[in-house]
DSSP file (Angstrom, degrees, kcal/mol; ACC not computed):
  #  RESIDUE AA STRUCTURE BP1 BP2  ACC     N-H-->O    O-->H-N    N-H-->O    O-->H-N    TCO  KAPPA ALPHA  PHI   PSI    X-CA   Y-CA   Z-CA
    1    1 A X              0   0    0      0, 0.0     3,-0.2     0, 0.0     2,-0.0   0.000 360.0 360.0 360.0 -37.5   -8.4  -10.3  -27.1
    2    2 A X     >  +     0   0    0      1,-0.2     4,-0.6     2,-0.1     3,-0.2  -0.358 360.0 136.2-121.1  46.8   -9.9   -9.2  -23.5
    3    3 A X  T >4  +     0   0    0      1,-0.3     3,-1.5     2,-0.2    -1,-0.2   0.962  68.8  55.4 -73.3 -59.9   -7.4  -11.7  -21.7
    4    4 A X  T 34 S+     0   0    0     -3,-0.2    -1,-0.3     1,-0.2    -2,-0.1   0.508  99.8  55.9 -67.7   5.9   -6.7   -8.9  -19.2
    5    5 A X  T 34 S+     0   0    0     -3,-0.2    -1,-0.2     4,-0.0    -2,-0.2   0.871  90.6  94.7 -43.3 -75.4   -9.9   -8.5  -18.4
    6    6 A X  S << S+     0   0    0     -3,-1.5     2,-0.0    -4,-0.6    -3,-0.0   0.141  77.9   4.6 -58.1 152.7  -10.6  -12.3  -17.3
    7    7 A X  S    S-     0   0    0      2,-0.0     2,-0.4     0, 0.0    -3,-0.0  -0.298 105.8 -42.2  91.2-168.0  -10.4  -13.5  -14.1
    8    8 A X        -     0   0    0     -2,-0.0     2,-0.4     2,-0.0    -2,-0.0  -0.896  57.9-148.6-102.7 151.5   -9.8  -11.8  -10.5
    9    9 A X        -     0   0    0     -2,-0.4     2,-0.4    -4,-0.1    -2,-0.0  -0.973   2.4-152.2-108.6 146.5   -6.8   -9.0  -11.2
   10   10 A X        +     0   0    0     -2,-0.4     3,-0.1     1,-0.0    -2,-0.0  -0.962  22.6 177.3-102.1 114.7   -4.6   -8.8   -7.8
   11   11 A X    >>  +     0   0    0     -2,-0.4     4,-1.0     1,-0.1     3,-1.0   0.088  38.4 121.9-120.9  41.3   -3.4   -4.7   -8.7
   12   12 A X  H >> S+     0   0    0      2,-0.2     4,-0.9     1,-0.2     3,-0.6   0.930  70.3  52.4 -25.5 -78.7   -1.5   -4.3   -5.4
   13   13 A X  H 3> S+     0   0    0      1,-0.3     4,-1.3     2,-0.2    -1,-0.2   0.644 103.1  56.7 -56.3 -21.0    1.8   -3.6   -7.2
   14   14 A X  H <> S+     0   0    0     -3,-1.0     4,-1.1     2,-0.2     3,-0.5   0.962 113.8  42.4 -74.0 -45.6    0.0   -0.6   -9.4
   15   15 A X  H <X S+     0   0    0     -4,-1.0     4,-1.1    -3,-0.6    -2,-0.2   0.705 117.4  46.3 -71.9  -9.1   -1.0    1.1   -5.8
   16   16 A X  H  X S+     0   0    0     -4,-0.9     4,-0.9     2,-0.2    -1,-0.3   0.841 114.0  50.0 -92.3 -40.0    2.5    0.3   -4.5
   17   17 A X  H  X S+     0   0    0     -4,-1.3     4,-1.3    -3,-0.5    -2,-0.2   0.663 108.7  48.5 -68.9 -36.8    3.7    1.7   -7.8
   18   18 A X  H  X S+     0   0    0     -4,-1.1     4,-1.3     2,-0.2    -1,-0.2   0.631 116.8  44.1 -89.3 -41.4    1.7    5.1   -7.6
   19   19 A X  H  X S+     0   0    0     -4,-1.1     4,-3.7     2,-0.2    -2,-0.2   0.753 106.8  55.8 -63.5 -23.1    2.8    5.7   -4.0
   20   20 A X  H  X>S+     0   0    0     -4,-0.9     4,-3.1     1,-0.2     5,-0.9   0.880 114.3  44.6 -77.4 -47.5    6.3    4.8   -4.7
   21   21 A X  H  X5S+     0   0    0     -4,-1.3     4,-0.5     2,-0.2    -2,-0.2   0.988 115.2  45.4 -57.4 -55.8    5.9    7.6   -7.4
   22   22 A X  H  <5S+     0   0    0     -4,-1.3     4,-0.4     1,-0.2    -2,-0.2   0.984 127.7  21.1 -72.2 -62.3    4.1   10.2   -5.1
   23   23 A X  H  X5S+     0   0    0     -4,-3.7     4,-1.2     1,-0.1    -1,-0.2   0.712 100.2  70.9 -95.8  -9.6    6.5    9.8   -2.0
   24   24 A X  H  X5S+     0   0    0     -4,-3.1     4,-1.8     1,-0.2     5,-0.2   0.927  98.8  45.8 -98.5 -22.4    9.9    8.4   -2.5
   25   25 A X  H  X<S+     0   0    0     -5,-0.9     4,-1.2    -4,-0.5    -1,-0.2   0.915 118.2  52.3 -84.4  -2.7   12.0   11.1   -4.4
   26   26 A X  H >4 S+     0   0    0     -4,-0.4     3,-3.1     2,-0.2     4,-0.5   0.857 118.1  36.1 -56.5 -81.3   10.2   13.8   -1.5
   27   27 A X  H 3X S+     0   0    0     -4,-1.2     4,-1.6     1,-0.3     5,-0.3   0.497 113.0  56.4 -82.5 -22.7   11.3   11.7    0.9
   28   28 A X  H 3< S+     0   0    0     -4,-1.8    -1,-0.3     1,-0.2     4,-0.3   0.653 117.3  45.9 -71.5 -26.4   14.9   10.9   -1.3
   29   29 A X  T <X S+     0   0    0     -3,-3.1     4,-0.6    -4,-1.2    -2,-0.3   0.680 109.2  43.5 -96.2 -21.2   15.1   14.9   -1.0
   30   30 A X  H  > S+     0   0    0     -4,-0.5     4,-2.9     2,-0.2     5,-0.3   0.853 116.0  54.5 -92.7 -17.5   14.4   15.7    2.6
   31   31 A X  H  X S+     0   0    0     -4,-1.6     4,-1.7     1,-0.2    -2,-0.2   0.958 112.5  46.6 -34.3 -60.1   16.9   12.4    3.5
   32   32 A X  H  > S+     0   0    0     -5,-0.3     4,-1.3    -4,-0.3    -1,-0.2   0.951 109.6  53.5 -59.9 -47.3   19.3   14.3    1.3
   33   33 A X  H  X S+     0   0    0     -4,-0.6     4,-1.6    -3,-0.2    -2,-0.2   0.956 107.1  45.4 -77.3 -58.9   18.6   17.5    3.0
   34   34 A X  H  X S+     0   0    0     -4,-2.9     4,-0.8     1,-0.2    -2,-0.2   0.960 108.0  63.1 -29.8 -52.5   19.3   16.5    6.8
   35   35 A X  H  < S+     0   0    0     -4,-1.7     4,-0.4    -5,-0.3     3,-0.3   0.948 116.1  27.0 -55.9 -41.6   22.4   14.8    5.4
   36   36 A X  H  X S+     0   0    0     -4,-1.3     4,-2.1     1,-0.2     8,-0.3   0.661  89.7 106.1-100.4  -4.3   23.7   18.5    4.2
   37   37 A X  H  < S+     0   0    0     -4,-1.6    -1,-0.2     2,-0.2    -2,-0.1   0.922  83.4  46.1 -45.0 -39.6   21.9   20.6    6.9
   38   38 A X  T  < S+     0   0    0     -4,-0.8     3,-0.3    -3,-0.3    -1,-0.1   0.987 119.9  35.7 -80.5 -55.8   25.2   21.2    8.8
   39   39 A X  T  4 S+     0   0    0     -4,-0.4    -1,-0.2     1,-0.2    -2,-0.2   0.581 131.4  16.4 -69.2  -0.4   27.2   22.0    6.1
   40   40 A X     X  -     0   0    0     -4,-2.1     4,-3.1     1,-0.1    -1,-0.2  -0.614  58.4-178.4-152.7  85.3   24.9   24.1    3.5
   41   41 A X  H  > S+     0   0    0     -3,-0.3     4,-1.9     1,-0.3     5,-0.5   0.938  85.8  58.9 -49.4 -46.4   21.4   25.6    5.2
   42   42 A X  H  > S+     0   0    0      1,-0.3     4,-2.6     2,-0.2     3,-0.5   0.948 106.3  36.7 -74.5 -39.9   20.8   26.8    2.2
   43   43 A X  H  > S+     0   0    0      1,-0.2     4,-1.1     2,-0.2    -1,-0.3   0.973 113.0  59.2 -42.5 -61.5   20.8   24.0    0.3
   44   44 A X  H  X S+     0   0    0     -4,-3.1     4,-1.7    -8,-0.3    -1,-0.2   0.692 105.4  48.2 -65.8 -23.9   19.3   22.1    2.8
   45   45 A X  H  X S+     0   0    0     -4,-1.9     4,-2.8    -3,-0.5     5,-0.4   0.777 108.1  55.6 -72.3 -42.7   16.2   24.5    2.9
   46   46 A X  H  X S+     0   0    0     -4,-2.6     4,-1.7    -5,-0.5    -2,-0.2   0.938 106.9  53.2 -72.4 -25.8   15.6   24.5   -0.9
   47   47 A X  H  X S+     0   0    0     -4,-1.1     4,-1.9     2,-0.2    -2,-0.2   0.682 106.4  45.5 -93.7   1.7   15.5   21.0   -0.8
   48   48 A X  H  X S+     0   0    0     -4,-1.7     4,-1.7     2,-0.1     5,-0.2   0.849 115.3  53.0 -80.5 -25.4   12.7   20.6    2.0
   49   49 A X  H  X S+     0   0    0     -4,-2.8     4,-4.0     2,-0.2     5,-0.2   0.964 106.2  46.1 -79.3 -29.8   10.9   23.1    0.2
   50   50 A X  H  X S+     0   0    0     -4,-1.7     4,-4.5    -5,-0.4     5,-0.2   0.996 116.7  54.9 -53.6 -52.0   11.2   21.1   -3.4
   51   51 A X  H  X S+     0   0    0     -4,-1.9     4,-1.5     2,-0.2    -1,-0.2   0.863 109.5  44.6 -24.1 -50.5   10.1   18.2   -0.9
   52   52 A X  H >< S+     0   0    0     -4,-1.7     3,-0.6     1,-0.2    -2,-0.2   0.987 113.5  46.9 -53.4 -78.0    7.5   20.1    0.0
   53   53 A X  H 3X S+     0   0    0     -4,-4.0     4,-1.4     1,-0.2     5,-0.3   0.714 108.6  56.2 -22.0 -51.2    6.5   21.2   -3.4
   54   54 A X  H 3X S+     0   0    0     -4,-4.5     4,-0.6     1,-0.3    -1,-0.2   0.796 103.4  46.3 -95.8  -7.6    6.7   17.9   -4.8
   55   55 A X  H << S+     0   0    0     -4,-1.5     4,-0.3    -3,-0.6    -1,-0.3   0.112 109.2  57.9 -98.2  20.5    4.3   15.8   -2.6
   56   56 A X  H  > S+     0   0    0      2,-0.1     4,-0.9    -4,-0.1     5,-0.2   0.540 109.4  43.6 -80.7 -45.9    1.5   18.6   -2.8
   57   57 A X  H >X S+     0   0    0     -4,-1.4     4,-2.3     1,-0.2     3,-0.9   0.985 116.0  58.9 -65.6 -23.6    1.5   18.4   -6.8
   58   58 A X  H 3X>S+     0   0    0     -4,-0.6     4,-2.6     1,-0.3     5,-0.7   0.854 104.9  41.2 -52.1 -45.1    1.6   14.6   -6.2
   59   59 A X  H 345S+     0   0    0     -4,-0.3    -1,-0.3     3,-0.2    -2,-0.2   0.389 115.0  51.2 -93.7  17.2   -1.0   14.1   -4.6
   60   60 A X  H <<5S+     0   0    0     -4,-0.9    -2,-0.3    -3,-0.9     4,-0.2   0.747 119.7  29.6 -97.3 -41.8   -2.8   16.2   -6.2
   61   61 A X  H  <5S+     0   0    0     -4,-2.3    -2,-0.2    -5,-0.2    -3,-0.2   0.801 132.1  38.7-110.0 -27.7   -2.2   15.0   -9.9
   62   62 A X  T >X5S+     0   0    0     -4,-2.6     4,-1.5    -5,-0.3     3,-1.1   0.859 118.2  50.2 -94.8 -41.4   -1.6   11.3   -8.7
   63   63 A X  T 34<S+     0   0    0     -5,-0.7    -1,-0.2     1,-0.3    -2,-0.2   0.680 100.2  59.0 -40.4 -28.9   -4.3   11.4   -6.0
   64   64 A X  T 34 S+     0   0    0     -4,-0.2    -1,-0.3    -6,-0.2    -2,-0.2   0.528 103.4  55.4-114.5 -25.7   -6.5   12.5   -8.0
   65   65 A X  T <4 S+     0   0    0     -3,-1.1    -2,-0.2    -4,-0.2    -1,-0.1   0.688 102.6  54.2 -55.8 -47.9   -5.8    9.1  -10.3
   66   66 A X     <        0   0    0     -4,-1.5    -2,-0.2     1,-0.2    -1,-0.1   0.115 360.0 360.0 -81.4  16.0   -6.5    6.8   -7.8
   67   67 A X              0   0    0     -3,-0.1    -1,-0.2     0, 0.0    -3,-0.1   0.002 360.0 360.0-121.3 360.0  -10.0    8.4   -7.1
């Protein structure tokens, strides 16, 4: 019944999994934002601030998981 339980658990791939969540689409959005900085500032500024934006709540609501 309590099979996952037994044993040692290696959970390396959940912390890998939980960072991967917390930083790669910031980091998929200010990549994305360099790439258009010469042609659209504006763009390129709303999407470091969503960057911004979205690794504060992250680590906040996913940080705040791993604790």
């Amino acid at each position: 019944m309590l099979y996952f339980l037994e044993g040692n658990m290696n959970l390396d791939g959940l912390i890998y999994l939980i960072l991967a969540i917390m930083f790669g689409p910031a980091i998929l959005l200010a990549i994305i934002g360099f790439v258009i900085r010469e042609k659209n500032k504006k763009a390129a500024k709303v999407l470091f601030i969503l960057a911004t934006i979205y690794v504060i709540v992250s680590l906040g609501l996913c940080g705040s998981m791993m604790t």
